[in-house]
C-alpha positions in Angstrom: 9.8 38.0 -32.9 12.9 35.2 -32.5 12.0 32.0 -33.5 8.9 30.9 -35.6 7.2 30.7 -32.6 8.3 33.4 -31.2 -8.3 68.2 -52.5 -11.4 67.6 -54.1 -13.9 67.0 -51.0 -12.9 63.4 -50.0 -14.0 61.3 -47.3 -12.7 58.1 -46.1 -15.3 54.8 -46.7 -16.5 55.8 -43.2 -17.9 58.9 -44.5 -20.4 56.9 -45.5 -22.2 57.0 -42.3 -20.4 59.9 -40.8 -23.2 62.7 -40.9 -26.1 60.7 -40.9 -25.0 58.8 -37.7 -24.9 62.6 -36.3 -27.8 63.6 -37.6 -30.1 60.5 -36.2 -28.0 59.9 -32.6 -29.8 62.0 -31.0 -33.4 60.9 -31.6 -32.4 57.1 -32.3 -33.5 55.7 -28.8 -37.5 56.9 -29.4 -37.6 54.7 -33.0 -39.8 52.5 -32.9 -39.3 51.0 -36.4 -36.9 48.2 -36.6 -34.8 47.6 -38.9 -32.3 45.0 -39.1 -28.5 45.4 -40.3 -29.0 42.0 -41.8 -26.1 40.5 -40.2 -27.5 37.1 -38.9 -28.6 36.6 -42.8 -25.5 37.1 -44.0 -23.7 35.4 -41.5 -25.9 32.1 -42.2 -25.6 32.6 -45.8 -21.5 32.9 -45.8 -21.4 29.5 -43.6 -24.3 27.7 -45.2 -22.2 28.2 -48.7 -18.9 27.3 -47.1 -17.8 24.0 -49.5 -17.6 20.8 -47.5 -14.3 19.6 -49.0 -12.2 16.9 -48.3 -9.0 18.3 -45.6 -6.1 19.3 -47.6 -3.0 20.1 -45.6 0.4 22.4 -46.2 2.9 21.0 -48.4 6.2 23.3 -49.1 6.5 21.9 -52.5 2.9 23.4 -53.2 5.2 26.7 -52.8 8.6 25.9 -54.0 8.1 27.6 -57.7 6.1 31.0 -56.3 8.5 34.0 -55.9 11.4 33.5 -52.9 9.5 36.0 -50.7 6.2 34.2 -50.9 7.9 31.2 -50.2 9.8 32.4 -47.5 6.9 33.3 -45.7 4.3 30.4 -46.1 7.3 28.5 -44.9 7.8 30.9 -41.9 3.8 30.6 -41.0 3.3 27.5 -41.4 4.0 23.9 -40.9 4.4 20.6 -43.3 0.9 18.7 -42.8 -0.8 22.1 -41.1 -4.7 21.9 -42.2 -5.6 24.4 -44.8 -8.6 26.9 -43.0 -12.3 26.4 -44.4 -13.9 28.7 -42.0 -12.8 31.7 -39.6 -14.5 33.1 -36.6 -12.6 36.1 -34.8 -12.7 38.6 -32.5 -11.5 42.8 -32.8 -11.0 45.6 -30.1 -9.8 48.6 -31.2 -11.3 52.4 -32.3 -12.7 53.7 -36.0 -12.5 56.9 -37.1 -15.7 57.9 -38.9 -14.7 61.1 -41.2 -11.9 63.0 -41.9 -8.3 63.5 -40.0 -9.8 66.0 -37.4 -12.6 63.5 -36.5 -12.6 61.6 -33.2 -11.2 57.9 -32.6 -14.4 55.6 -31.6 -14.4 52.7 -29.1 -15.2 49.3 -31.8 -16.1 45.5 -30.7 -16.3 43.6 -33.8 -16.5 39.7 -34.4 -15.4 38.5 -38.2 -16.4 35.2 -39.9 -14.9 34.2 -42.8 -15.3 31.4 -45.4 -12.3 30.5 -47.8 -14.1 28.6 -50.6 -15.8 30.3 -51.9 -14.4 33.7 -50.5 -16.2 36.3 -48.4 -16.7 37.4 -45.0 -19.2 39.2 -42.3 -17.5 41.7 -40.2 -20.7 42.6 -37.5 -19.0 45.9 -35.8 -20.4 47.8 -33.0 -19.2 51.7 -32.3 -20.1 53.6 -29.9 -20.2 57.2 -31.1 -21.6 58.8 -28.2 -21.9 57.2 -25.0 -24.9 55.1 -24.9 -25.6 55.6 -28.6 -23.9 52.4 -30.4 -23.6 52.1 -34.1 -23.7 48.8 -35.6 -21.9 48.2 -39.0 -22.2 45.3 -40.9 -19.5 45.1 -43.4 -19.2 42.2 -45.8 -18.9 40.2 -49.7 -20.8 37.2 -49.4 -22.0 35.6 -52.4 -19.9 37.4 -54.4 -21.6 40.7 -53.9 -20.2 43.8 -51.5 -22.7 45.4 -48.9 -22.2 48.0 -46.0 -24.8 49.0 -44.0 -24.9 50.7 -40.6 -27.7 50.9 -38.3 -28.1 53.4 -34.9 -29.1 50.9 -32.0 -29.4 48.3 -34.3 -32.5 49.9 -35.2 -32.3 52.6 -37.7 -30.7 52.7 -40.5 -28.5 55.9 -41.2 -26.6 53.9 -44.5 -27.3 51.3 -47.0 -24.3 51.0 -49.2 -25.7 50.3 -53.2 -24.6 47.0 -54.6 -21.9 47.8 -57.5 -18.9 46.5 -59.0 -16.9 49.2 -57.0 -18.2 48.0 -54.4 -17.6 44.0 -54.7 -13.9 45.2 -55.1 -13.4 46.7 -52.3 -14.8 44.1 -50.3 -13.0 40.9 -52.2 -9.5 43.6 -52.2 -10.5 43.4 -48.0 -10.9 39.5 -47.7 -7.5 39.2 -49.5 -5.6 41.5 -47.8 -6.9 40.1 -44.1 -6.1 36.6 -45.3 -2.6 37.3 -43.6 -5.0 36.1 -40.3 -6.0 32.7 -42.7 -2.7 32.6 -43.9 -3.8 28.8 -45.9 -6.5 31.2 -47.8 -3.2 32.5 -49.8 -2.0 29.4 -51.1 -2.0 29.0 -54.9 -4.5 26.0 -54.2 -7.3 28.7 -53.1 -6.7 30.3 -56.1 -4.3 33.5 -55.4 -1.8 33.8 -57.9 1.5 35.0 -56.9 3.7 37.4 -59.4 7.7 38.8 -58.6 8.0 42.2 -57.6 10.9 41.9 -55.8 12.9 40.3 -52.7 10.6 42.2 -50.6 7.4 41.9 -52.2 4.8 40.5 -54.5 1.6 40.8 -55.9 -1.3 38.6 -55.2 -4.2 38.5 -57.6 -7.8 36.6 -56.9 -11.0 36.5 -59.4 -13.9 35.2 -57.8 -16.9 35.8 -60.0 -17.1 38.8 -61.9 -14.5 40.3 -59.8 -10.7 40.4 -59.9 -8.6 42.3 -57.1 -4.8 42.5 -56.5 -2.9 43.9 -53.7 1.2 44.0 -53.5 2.2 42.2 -50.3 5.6 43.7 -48.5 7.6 41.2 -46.5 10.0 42.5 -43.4 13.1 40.9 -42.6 11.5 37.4 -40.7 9.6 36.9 -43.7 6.6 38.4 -42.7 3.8 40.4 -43.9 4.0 43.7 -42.8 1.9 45.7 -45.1 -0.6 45.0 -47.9 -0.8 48.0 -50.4 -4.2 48.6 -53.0 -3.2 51.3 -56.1 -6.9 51.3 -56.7 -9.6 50.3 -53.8 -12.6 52.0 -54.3 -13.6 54.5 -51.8 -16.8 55.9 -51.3 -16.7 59.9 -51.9 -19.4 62.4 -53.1 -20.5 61.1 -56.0 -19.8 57.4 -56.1 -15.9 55.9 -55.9 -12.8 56.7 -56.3 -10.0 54.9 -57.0 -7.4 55.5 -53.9 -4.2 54.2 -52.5 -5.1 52.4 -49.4 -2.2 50.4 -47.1 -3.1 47.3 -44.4 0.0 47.3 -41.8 -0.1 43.9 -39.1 2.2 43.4 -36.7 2.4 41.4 -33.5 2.4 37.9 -34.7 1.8 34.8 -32.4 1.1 31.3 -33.2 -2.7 30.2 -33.7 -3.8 27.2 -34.6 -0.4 26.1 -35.3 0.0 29.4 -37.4 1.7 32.7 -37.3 -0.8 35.6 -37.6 -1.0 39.2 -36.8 -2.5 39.7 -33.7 -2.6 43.9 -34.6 -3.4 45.9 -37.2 -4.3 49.0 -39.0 -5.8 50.0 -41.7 -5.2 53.3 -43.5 -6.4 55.5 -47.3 -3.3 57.3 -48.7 -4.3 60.8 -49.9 -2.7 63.4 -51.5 -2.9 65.6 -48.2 -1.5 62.7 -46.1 -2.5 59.3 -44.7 -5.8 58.7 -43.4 -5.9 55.8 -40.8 -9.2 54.5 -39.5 -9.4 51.3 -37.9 -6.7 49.8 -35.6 -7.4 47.0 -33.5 -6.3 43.8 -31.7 -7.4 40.4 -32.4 -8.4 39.2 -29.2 -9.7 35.7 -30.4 -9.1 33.9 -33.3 -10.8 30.4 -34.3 -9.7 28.1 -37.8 
């Protein structure tokens, strides 16, 4: 990098959707219902609530008393006076893996946005599961409620997550993991609070709502993040949620916006019979 510039019957989330987007891909091009994944709603809804606050900008005494690896890396990421984000459009490439360790990797397009105050995010995906057969996911916490919803063609809909507190979790412990892309959304004047783990990491705890989520962020030797670690994300399995070990790993970083983000990721559930990656992808565009 150089310079600053420089064995109970488990699934992952995506089982979800795995077997009903089998089941319906094969008759999905003669529906003639439609039925929405909801994702311009949300998406209007996340920007419309976005607060219209005066700018704030960067100041490294805002982080001089947080633990030295924290401060260490907002001072790595970012410059005195940089503008703190309000809103964040970007752009994936990459492949999902909808089921278990034997399944197949998927082509995935996605575009993100994100609001910082208050929190939450759209992630609009499209897989292509078969050829000619696209999935659309709509992942997101907006309004401080979770929802995940797929549709085949954008037309039918194969799963429609139920709202729950599990669920608004998950979704809040994902916004605060991928804030490593917003890196101003980490600050202790959004709200995270920062506690000593040690010179290598920390944990990072945000309540919005009803809901409080913490992750342990792990810093690599320029003072980066390199991985974001959940004890307890729920993930969907037969019967509801279960709390699981789940790990966020970014790498690449390059200056945008007069920031240092990851411009590649992976996201991965730690189970007892090993780890269970199932998203990695490239952020191709990023705007703050």
């Amino acid at each position: 990098m150089g310079s600053k510039r420089g064995a109970r019957r488990v699934h992952s989330r995506a089982g979800l959707i795995a077997v009903a987007l089998i089941a319906v891909a094969a008759f999905a091009v003669g529906v003639a219902r439609s039925v929405r994944t909801g994702a311009d709603d949300r998406r209007a809804q996340l920007l419309d609530s976005a607060s219209d606050r005066a700018d704030r900008t960067f100041d490294p005494d805002d982080v001089a008393d947080l633990p030295s690896p924290v401060s260490r890396y907002f001072e790595t990421v970012l410059d005195e006076g940089q503008p703190y984000s309000r809103t964040v459009r970007l752009e994936q490439r990459g492949r999902f893996r909808l089921g278990d360790a034997d399944s197949a990797w998927k082509p995935l397009e996605a575009t993100q946005n994100v609001a910082v105050d208050p929190p939450g995010f759209v992630w609009d995906a499209t897989i292509r599961v078969v050829p000619f057969v696209p999935v659309r996911v709509v992942d997101a916490y907006v309004g401080g409620e979770g929802s995940l919803r797929a549709a085949v063609l954008s037309v039918l809909t194969v799963a429609d997550a139920e709202q729950s507190p599990e669920l608004d979790a998950g979704e809040l412990q994902r916004y605060l993991a991928e804030a490593v892309w917003y890196p101003t959304a980490l600050l202790p004047g959004e709200g995270v609070q920062w506690a000593a783990i040690d010179e290598r990491s920390a944990r990072a705890t945000l309540e919005h709502d009803d809901t409080t989520v913490s992750l342990v962020f792990h810093f690599d030797d320029d003072h980066l993040v390199e991985r974001v670690v959940a004890e307890d994300r729920p993930r969907a399995v037969d019967d509801g949620f279960e709390a699981t070990r789940w790990t966020g790993r970014f790498w690449d970083y390059r200056e945008r916006s007069g920031m240092l983000v990851p411009t590649v990721a992976e996201v991965e559930w730690n189970l007892p019979d090993g780890d269970l990656p199932y998203w990695r992808a490239k952020i191709t565009e990023i705007e703050h």
